[in-house]
C-alpha positions as CSV (number, residue, x, y, z in Angstrom):
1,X,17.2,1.7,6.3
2,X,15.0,3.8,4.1
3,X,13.0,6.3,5.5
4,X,9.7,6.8,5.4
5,X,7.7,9.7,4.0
6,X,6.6,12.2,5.3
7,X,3.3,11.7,5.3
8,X,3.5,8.5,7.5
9,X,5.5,10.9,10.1
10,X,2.7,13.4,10.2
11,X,-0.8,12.4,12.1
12,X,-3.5,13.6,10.0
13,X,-7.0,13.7,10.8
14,X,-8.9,11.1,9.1
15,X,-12.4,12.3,9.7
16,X,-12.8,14.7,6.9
17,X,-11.9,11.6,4.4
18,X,-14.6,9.7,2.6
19,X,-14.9,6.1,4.4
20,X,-12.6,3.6,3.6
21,X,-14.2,0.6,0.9
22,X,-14.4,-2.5,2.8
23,X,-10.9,-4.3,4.1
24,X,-10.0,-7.4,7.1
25,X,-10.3,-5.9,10.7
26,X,-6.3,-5.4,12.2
27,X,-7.3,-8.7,14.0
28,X,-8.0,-10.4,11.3
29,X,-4.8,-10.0,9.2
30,X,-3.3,-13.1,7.9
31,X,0.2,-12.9,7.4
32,X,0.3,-15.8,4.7
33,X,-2.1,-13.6,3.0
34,X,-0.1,-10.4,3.5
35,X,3.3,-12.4,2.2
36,X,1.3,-13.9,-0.9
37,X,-0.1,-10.6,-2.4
38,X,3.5,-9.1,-1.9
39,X,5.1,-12.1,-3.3
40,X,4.5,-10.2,-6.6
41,X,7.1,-7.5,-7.4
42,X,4.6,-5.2,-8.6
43,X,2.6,-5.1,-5.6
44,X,6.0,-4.5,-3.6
45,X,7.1,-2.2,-5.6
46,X,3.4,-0.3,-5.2
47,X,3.7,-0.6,-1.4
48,X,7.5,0.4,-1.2
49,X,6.7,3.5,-3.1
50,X,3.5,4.5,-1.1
51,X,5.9,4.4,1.8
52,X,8.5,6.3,0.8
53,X,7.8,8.5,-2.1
54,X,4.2,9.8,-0.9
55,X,4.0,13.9,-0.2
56,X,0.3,13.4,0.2
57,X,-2.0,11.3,2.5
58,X,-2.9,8.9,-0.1
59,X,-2.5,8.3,-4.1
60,X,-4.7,7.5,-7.4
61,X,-2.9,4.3,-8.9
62,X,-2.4,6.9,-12.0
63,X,0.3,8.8,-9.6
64,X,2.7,5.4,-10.4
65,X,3.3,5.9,-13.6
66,X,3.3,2.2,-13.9
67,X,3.0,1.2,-18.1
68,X,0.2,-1.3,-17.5
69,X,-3.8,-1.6,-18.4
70,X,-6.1,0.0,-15.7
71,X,-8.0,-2.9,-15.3
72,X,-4.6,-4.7,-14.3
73,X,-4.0,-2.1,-11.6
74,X,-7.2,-2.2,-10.3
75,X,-6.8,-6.1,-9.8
76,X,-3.5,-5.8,-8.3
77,X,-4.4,-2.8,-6.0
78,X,-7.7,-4.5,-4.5
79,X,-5.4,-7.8,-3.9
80,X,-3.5,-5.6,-1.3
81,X,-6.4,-4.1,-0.1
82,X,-8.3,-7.1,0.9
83,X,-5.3,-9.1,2.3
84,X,-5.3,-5.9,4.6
85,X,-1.8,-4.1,3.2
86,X,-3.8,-0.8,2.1
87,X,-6.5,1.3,2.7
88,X,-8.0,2.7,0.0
89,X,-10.8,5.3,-0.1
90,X,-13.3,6.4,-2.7
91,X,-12.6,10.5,-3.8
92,X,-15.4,10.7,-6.6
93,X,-14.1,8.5,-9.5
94,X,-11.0,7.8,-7.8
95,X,-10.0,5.4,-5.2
96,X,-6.7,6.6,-3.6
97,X,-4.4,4.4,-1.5
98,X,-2.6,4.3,2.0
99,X,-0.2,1.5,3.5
100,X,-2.1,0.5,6.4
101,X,1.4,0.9,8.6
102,X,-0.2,1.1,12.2
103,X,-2.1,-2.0,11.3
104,X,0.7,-3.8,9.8
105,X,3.3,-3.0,12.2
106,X,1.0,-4.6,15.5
107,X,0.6,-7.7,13.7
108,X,3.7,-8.3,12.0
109,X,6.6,-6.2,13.7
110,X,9.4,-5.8,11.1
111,X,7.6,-6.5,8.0
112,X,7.7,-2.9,7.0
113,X,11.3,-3.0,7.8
114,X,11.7,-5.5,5.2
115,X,10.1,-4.1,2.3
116,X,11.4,-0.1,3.0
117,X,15.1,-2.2,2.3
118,X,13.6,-4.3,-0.7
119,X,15.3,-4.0,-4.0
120,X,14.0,-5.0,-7.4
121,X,16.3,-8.2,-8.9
122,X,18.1,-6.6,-12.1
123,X,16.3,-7.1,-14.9
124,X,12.9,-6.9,-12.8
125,X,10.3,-4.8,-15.5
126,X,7.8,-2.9,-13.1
């Protein structure tokens, strides 16, 4: 199994961190939601990597590297944000993002398990 970074290992403090923009309660997670924005390889690829690859406590969507428009990012990254996969926060003219792994694990045990051993299909273009 992959292991996680070490940010997820660490318990930060959260209260000196802007407010998070507005996302689904952990009661209110949908898991066909959850499964239909990470149907997309992009958006698994952006939440694998968050989880695994993340030295800090959360990331700009610039920190990817990904070859795509802004406005593309920003669509994909508030998907995952409002079906409840990640917290994002607003830092000035950035909004950073954080798997919300607590919240995901209580409602669907094993999900994260699956997409820490997800693989890209060859010829996948992310």
């Amino acid at each position: 199994m992959t292991r996680l970074a070490p940010t997820y290992r660490k318990t930060e403090s959260e209260a000196a961190l802007p407010p998070a923009l507005p996302e689904p309660a952990t009661s209110a997670l949908r898991l066909e939601r959850v499964m239909g924005v990470l149907a997309d390889p992009l958006r698994l690829t952006i939440v694998k990597r968050l989880l695994t690859d993340s030295e800090e406590y959360d990331h700009t969507c610039g920190w990817f590297g990904f070859d795509r428009p802004k406005s593309s990012l920003t669509h994909h990254f508030r998907a995952l944000r409002e079906a409840g996969v990640i917290r994002q926060r607003q830092h000035g003219l950035e909004r950073r993002s954080r798997v919300r792994l607590e919240d995901l694990n209580e409602r669907f045990p094993g999900l994260v398990e699956l997409v820490l051993n997800w693989q890209p299909a060859d010829g996948d273009v992310l």
